[in-house]
N, C-alpha and C positions, 0 to 999 in steps of 0.2 A: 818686340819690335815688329812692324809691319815687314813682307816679304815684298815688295812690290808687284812681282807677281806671282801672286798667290792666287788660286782657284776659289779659297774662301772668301776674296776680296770680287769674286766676278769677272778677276783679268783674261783677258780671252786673244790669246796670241796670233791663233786665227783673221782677227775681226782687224787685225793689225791699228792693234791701241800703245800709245806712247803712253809709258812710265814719267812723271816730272817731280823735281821739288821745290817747291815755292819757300824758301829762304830768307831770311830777316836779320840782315845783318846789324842788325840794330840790337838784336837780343844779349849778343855776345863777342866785347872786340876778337874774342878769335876767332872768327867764321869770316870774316873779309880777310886776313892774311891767308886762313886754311885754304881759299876755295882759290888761290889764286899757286898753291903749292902741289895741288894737285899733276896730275896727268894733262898734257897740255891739250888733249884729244876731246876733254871733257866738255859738252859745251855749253858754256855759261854765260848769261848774260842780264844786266841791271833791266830791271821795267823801266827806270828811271834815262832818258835822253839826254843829249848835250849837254851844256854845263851842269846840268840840275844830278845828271846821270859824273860829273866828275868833284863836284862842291860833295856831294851827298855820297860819295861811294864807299864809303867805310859805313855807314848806313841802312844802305839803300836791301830793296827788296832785289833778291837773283832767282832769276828760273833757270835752274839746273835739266838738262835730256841725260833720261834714266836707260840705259839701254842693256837689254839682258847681257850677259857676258863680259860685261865691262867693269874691269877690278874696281876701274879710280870709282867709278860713281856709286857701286858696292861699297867701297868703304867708306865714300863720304855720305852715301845712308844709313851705315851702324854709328856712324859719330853722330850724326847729326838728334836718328831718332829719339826720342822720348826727354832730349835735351829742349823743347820748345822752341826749336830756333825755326820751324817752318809746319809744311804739310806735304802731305804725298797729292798728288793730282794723276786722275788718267782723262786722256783724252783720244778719239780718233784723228785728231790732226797734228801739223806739223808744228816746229817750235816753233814758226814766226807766229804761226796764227795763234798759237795759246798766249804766246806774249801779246800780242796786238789785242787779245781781249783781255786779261788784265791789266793791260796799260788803262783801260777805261773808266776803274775804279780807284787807281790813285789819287784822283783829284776830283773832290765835290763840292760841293756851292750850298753858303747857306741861303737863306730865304733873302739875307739883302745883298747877295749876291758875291761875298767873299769867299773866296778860293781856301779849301783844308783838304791836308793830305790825309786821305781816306788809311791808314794803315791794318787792311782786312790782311793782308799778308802777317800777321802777330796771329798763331793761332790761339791767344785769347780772345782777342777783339773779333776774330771770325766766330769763335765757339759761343759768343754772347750774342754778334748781331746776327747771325742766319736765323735761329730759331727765335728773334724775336721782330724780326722785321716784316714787313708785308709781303705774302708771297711773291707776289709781282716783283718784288726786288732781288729776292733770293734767286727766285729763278733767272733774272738777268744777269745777276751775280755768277751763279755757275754756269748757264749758258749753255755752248755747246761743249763745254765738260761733262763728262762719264759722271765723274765724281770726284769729290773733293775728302781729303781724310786728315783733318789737322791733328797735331803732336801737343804734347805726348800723353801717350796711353798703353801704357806696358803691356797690359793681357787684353784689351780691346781694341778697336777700332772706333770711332763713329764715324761713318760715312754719310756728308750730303749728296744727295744731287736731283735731278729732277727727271718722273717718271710720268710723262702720259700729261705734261704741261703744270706738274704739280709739284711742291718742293718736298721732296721727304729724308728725314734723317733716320737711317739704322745703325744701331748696332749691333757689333760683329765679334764674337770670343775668336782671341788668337790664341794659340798651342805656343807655348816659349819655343824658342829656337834652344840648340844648345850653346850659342852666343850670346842669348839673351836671357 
């Protein structure tokens, strides 16, 4: 399982970077009941708006804030990991602004102009469209995230994100925990 923050992973506590989980309630109906059983301190919330955010909530895509020292979210990252039900994200900013920039990609348009919900939060559909989409969009995609590290990958990581205006994916050997 990933550490969120981990020194292997580049997290720099210093640089005062937020821990997130990008979550897919859609993957598994127990992750919408879990994430609401939690610690009530937790702070959660759907990409998804007004009705769209209450039709769709059993559903919908949640951004979890990972905060060092915090049991609930610690444990709802050992459930969560390597179950494919989301991705780890780091970013220098606050949870509204990580939300307000994912909200941007739930909804895209085809060519004759009908509305689909983009579901890059499924870390398949993320681990197939990054590295095959045109850089220009990857990098809009991550944005001003650190990085992006979709699930599951027991002894690895692969981390996106974008260095020097350019999109690049690594991988990274993780050490088992002795939880994992």
């Amino acid at each position: 399982m990933i550490d969120p923050w981990s020194p292997v992973l580049g997290f720099d506590e210093a640089a005062e970077e937020c821990a997130f989980l990008l979550l897919d309630a859609a993957r598994d109906e127990a992750l919408y009941p879990m994430l609401y059983d939690l610690d009530e301190d937790l702070l959660i919330q759907s990409l998804y708006q007004g009705d769209t955010a209450v039709t769709l909530a059993e559903v919908a895509p949640y951004l979890v804030a990972l905060r060092p020292g915090d049991e609930a979210a610690r444990r709802l990252h050992d459930l969560i990991w390597g179950n494919g039900w989301g991705m780890l994200l780091h970013a220098p900013l606050s949870f509204s602004a990580v939300r307000r920039h994912l909200r941007k990609f739930t909804l895209v348009f085809t060519e004759a102009g009908s509305g689909l919900v983009f579901r890059f939060y499924d870390p398949r559909v993320l681990q197939i469209f990054l590295p095959t989409c045109e850089p220009a969009d990857a990098c809009k995609l991550i944005g001003p995230l650190r990085w992006i590290a979709p699930g599951p990958q027991p002894h690895q990581a692969t981390i996106y994100e974008v260095v020097e205006g350019q999109a690049r994916t690594t991988t990274v050997a993780l050490a088992l925990s002795e939880a994992g």
